[in-house]
C-alpha positions as CSV (number, residue, x, y, z in Angstrom):
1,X,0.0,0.0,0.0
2,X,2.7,2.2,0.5
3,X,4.5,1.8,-3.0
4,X,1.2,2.2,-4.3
5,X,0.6,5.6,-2.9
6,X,4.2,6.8,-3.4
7,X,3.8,5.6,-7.0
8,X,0.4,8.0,-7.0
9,X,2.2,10.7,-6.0
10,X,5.4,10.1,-8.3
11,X,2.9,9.6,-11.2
12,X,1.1,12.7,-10.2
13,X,3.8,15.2,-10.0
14,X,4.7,15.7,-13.7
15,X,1.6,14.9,-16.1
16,X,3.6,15.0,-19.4
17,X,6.3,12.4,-18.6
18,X,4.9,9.3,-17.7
19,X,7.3,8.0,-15.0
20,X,7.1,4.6,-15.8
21,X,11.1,3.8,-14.6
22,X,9.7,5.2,-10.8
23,X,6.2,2.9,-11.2
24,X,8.3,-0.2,-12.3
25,X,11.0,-0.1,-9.8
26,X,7.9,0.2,-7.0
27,X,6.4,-2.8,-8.3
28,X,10.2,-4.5,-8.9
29,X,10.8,-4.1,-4.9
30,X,7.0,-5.1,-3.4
31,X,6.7,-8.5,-6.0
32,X,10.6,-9.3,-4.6
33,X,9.0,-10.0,-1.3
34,X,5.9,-12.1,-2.4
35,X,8.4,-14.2,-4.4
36,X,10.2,-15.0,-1.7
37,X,8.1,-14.6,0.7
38,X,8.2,-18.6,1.4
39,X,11.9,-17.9,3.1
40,X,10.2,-15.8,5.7
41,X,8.6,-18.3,7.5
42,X,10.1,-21.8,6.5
43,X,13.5,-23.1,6.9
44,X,14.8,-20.7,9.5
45,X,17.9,-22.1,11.2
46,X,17.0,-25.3,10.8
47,X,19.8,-27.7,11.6
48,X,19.0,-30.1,9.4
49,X,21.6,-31.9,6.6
50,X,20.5,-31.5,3.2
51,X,18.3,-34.6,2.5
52,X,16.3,-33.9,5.8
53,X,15.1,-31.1,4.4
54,X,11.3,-30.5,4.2
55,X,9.3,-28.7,1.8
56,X,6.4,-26.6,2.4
57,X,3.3,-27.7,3.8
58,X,1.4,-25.3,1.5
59,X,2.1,-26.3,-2.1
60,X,0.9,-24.0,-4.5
61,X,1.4,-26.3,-7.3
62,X,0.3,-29.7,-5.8
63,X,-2.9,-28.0,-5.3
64,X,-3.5,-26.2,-8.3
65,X,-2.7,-28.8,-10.7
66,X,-3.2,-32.1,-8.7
67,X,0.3,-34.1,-9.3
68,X,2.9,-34.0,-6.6
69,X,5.1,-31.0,-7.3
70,X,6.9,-30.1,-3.7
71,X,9.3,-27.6,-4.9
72,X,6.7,-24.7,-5.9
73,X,5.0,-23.3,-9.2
74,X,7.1,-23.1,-12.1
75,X,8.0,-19.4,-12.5
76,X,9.4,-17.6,-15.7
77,X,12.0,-15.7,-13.8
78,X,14.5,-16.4,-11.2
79,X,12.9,-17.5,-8.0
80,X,16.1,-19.2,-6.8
81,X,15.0,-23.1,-5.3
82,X,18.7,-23.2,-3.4
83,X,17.6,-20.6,-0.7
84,X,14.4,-23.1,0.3
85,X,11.7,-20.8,-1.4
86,X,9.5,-23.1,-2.8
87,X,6.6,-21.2,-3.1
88,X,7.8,-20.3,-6.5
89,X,10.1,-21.7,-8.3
90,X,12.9,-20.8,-11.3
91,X,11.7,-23.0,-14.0
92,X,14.8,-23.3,-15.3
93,X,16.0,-25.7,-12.3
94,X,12.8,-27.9,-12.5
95,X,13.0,-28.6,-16.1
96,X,17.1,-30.1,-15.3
97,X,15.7,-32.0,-12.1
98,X,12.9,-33.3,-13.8
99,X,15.4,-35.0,-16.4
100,X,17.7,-35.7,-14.1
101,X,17.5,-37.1,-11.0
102,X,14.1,-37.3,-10.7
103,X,12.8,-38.4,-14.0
104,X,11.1,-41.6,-12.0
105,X,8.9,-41.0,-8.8
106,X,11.0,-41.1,-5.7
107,X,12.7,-38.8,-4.4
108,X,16.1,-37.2,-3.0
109,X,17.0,-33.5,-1.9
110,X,14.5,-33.2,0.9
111,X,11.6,-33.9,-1.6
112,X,9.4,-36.7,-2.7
113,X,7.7,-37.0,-5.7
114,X,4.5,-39.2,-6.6
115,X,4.3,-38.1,-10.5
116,X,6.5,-39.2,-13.3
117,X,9.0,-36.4,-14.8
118,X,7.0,-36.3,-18.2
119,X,3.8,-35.4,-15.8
120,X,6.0,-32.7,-14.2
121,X,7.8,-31.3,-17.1
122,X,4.1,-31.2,-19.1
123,X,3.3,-29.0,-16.2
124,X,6.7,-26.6,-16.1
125,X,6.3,-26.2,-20.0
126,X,2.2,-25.8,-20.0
127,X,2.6,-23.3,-17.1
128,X,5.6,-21.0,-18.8
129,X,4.4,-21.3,-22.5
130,X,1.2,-19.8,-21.1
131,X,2.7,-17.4,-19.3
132,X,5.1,-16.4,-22.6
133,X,1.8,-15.8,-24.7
134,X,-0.1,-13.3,-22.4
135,X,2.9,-11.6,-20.7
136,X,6.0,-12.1,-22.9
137,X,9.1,-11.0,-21.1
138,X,7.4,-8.1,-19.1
139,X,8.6,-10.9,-16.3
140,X,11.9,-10.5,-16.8
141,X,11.5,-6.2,-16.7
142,X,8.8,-6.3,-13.8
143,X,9.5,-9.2,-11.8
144,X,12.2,-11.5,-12.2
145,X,14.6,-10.4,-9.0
146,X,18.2,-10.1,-10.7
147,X,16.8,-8.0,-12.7
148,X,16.1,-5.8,-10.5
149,X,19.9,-5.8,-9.2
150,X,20.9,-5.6,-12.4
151,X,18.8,-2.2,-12.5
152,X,20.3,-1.0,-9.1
153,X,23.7,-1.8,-10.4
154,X,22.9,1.1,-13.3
155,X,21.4,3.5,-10.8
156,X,24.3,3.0,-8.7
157,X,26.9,4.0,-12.6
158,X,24.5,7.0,-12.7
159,X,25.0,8.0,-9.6
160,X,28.3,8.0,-9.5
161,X,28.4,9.5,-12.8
162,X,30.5,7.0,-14.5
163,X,29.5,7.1,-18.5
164,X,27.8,3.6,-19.7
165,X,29.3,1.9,-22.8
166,X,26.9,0.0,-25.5
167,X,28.0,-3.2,-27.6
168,X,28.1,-2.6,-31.4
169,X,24.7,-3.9,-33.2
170,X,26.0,-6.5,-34.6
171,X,28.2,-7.8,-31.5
172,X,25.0,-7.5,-29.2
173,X,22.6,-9.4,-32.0
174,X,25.3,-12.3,-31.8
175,X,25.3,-11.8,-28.1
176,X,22.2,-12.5,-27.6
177,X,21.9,-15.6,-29.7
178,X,23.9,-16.9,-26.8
179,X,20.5,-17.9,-24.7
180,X,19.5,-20.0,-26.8
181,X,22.6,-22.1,-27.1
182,X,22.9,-21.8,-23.3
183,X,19.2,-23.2,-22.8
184,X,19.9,-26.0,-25.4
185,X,22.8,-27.1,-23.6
186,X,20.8,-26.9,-20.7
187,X,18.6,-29.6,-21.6
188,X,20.8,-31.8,-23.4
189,X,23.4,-32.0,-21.0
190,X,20.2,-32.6,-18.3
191,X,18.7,-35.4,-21.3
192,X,22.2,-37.0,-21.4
193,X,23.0,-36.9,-17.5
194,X,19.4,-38.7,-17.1
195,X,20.2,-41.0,-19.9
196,X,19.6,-44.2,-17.3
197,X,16.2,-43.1,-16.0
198,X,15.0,-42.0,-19.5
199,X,16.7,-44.3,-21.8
200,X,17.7,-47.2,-19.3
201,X,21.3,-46.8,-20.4
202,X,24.0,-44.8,-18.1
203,X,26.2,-42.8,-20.3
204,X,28.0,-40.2,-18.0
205,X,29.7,-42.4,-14.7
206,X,28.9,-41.0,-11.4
207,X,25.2,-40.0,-12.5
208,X,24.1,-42.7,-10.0
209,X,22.6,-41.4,-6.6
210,X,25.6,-40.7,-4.2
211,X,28.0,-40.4,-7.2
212,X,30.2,-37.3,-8.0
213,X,28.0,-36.2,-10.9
214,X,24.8,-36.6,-9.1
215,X,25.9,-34.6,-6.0
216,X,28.0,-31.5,-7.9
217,X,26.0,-31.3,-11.2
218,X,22.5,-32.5,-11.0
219,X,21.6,-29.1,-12.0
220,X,24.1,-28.0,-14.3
221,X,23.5,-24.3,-14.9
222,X,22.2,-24.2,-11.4
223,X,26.3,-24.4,-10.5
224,X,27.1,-21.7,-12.8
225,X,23.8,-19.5,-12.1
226,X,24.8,-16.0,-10.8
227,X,21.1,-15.8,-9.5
228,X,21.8,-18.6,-7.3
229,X,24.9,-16.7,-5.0
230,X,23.1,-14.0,-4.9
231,X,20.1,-15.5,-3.1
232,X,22.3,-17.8,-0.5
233,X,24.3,-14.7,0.4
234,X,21.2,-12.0,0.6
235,X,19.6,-15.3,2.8
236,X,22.8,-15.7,4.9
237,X,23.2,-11.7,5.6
238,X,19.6,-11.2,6.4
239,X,20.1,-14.5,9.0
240,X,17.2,-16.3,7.5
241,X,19.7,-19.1,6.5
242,X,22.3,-20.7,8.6
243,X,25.5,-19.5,6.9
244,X,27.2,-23.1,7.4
245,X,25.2,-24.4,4.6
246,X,27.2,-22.4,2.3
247,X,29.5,-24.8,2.5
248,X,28.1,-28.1,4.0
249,X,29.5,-31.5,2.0
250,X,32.8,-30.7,1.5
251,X,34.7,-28.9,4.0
252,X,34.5,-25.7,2.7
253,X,37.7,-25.4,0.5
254,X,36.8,-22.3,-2.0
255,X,37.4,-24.4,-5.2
256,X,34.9,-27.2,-4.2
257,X,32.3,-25.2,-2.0
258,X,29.1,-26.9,-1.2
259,X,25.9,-28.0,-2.5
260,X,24.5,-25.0,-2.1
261,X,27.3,-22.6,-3.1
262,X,30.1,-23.3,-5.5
263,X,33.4,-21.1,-6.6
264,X,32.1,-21.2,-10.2
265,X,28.5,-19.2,-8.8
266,X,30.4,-16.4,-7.0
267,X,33.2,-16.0,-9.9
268,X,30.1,-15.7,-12.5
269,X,27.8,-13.3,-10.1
270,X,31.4,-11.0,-9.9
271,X,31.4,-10.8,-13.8
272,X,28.2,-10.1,-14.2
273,X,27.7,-7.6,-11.8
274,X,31.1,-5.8,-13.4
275,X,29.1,-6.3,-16.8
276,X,25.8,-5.1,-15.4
277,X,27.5,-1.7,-14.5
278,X,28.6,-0.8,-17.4
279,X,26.4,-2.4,-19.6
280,X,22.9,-2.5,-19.0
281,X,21.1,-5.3,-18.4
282,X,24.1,-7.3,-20.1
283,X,22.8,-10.6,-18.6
284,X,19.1,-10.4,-19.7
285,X,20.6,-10.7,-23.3
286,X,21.9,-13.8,-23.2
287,X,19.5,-15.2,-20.1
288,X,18.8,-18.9,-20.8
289,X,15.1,-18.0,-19.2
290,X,14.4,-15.2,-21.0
291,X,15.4,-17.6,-24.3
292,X,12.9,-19.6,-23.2
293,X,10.0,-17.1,-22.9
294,X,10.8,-15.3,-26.3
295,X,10.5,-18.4,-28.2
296,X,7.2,-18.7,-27.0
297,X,6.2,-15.0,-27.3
298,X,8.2,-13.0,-29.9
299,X,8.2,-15.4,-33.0
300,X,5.3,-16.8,-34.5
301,X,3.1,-18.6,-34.5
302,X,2.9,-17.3,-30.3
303,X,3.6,-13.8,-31.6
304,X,0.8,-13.7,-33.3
305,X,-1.4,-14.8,-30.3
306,X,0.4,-12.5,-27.7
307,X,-1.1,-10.6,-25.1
308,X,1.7,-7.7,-25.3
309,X,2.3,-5.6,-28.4
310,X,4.6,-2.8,-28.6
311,X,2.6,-1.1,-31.6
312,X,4.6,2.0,-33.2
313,X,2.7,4.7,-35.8
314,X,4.9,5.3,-38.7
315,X,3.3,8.2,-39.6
316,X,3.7,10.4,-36.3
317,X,8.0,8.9,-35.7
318,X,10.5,11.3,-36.5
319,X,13.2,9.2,-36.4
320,X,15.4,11.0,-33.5
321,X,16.6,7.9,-32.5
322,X,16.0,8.7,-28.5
323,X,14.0,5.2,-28.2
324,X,17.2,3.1,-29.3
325,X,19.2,5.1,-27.2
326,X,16.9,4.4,-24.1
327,X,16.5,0.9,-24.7
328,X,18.1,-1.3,-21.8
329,X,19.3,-4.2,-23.9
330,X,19.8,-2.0,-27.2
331,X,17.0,-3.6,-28.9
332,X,17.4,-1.5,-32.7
333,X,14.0,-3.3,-33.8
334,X,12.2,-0.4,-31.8
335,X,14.1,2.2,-34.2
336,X,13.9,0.8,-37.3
337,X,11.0,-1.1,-37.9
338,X,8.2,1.1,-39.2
339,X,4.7,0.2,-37.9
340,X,3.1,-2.8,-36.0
341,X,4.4,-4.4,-33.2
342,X,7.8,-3.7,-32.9
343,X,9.2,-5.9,-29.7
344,X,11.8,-8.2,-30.7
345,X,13.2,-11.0,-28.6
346,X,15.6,-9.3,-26.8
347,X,12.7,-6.9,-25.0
348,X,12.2,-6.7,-21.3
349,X,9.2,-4.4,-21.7
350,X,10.8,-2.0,-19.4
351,X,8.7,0.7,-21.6
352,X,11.7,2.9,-20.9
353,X,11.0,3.4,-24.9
354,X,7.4,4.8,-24.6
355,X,8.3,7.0,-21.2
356,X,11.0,8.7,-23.0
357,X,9.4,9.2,-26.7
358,X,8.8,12.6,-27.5
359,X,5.7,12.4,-29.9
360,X,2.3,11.9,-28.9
361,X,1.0,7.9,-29.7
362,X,4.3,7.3,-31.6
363,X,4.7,4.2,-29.0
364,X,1.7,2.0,-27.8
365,X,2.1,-0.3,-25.1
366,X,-0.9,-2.6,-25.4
367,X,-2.0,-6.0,-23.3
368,X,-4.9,-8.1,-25.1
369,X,-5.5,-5.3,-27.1
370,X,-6.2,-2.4,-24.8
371,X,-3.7,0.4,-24.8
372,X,-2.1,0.7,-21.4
373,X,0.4,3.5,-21.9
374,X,1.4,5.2,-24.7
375,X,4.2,8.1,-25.3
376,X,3.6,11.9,-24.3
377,X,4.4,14.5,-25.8
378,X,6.4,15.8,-23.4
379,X,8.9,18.7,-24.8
380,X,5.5,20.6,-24.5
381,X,6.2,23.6,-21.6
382,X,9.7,21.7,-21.0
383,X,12.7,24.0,-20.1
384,X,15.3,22.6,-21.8
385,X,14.2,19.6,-24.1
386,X,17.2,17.5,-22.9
387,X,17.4,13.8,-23.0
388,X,18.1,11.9,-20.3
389,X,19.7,8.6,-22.3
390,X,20.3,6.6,-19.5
């Protein structure tokens, strides 16, 4: 209630610029506590070794859909499973689980499940292609929460007035083909790991419960993940999670950290973050899960059937280039497409695009076919007419 009133009053103070960059970092911060809500009241000092671990008793997903999911509702954005949120989950790490290790029923990790994988993965893929049609990637610029650090690590540049630096088109177009690859290796490295369960032949050693593989990379990106540090460590400093699980299996030498941390996770989240501060939302263009939702949202036949259009009038653009300079992950499509919908794969729908577009209905943000927002005129009474490109 309180971001909602202080984003009344932002909104209200200026009625030319909409001030959509205020609204959306309100609505960032208050869904970051529903996501992980879960953490708050479950698994608070528990001491507990890793396969004791229990789930929570409310699952949303059990419920909802009727097969035994105990680690949450898939979610299209990084809702970290490591820190023992389970009321939402990153989709992402079910859809490795549920090809390996816990293709069969059984279970291991704390949880025990009474459906088969297929059942589960039908689930994880019915629940995020759904959400891909009618909300596209406005998860990953509204709600995912490294996003939102990734956006506090550009306020932070700003503030200390340090100049951001852009990719070159064609370098950042290559770039982002990168999440794709990444989620395909994702899934066949998950595919070939399971390859006993699934196939009823064991092609990698050590995939067997207990062995190496099975204990260090059941979740392959999971151990390279930069979300996943990020979570533990904001868990750890707030004392909602017992910082000895950081490094509980192994002793706690820095090049084999734990189960729940490893050396690889805290090297990546460091490069990232460098990234992220320079270049702007640098890991949304090559996220595996934002891959993911594009394909089901931003090329056809989904894009066709979307809820969210970014619709741009030909007729009223002059072509001054502000909205490619604006755009967080320097989508061009925005710029130099002439009418229609004009999101491409690489959009967050941050609508930075329509706030800062200077001509009035130029840029339309519409969801199932209402207009939402739409771009002001707002060089009307303003003193300068400069252009904040940030």
């Amino acid at each position: 209630m309180i971001s909602l009133g202080v984003a009344a009053l932002v909104l209200g103070v200026r009625n030319k610029t909409i001030k959509i960059s205020s609204l959306r970092l309100l609505f960032q911060i208050g869904v970051l506590f529903l996501i992980f809500f879960g953490i708050f009241i479950d698994h608070q000092y528990l001491a507990l070794p890793i396969e004791e671990l229990s789930p929570h008793s409310s699952l949303v997903a059990t419920s909802a859909f009727g097969i035994s999911m105990p680690d949450g509702l898939p979610a299209p954005f990084f809702g970290c499973y490591y820190p023992c949120g389970r009321t939402v989950t990153c989709a992402l790490w079910q859809i490795q689980t549920y090809l390996y290790p816990f293709f069969n029923v059984g279970g291991g990790w704390g949880v025990h499940y009474d459906s088969t994988g297929l059942a589960r993965l039908a689930i994880v893929f019915g629940v995020v292609i759904v959400s891909a049609v009618i909300l596209g990637r406005v998860f990953c610029g509204w709600v995912c929460p490294f996003g939102l650090y990734l956006d506090l690590m550009t306020r932070l540049r700003k503030v200390l007035k340090i100049k951001r630096r852009n990719f070159s088109d064609k370098f950042n177009e290559r770039f982002h083909q990168l999440s794709y690859l990444i989620l395909a290796l994702i899934i066949i490295i998950s595919i070939i790991f399971g390859s006993q369960a699934i196939a009823g032949t064991q092609l990698v050693p050590g995939t067997q419960k207990g062995g190496f593989v099975y204990n260090y990379f059941s979740a392959p990106f999971c151990q390279v993940c930069p979300m996943k540090p990020f979570c533990m460590l904001a868990d750890v400093g707030l004392g909602l999670q017992r910082s000895d699980w950081l490094t509980q299996t192994t002793g706690g030498a820095f090049y084999q950290l734990g189960f729940y941390l490893t050396s690889e996770n805290l090297i990546i989240l460091a490069v990232v973050t460098i990234a992220a501060f320079f270049f702007r939302r640098s890991w949304c263009r090559i996220c595996p899960l934002g891959g993911l939702i594009a394909l089901f949202n931003r090329f056809p036949p989904f894009k066709w059937i979307s809820g969210v259009r970014l619709n741009k009038q030909s007729e009223k653009c002059k072509k001054c280039g502000i909205c490619k300079r604006v755009c967080q992950t320097q989508d061009k499509e925005v710029y130099e497409q002439k009418s229609g919908d004009v999101a491409s794969s690489q959009c967050i729908w941050c609508l930075r695009c329509i706030e800062m577009c200077p001509y009035e209905d130029c840029l339309q943000f519409k969801f199932a076919g209402k207009t939402v927002c739409k771009s002001r005129n707002w060089l009307i009474n303003s003193n300068d007419g400069k252009v904040n490109s940030e």
